[in-house]
C-alpha positions, 0 to 999 in steps of 0.5 A: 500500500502506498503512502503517496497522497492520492487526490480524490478531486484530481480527475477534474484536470482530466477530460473525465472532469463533466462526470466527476463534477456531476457526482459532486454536484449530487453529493453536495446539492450543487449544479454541475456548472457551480462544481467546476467553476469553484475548482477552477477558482480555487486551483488558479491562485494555488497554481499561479504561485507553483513554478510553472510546469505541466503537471500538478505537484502533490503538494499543490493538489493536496492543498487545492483538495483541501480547499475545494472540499471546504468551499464545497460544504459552505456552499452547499450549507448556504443551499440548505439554508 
């Protein structure tokens, strides 16, 4: 088994993205659009300060999973209210 963080949300970097973004939707009570421009706007300050290179370091995509997972419950806290 191995200890290398794995990212739960790093597929959204992929062209498998509209699909996971769906199943988030559901699972927060978001609409699919909401989904993937959050990730967008949580990703871009993060990698805008990492060196620039084609592939996402562990360490940028553990704190743009932090993050986004935060910023997903508020918002969807807010929907519930």
């Amino acid at each position: 088994m191995s200890n290398q963080y794995q990212s739960p949300y790093a597929g959204l970097n992929t062209n498998q993205r509209f699909s996971i973004a769906k199943q988030l939707a559901g699972d927060y009570h978001l609409d699919v659009s909401e989904v993937l421009f959050t990730y967008l706007k949580v990703a871009e300050p993060i990698l805008a300060k990492a060196q620039s290179t084609k592939q996402i370091s562990l360490k940028s995509q553990k704190q743009i999973d932090e993050q986004f997972e935060q910023t997903l419950k508020k918002l969807s806290q807010s929907k519930e209210r």
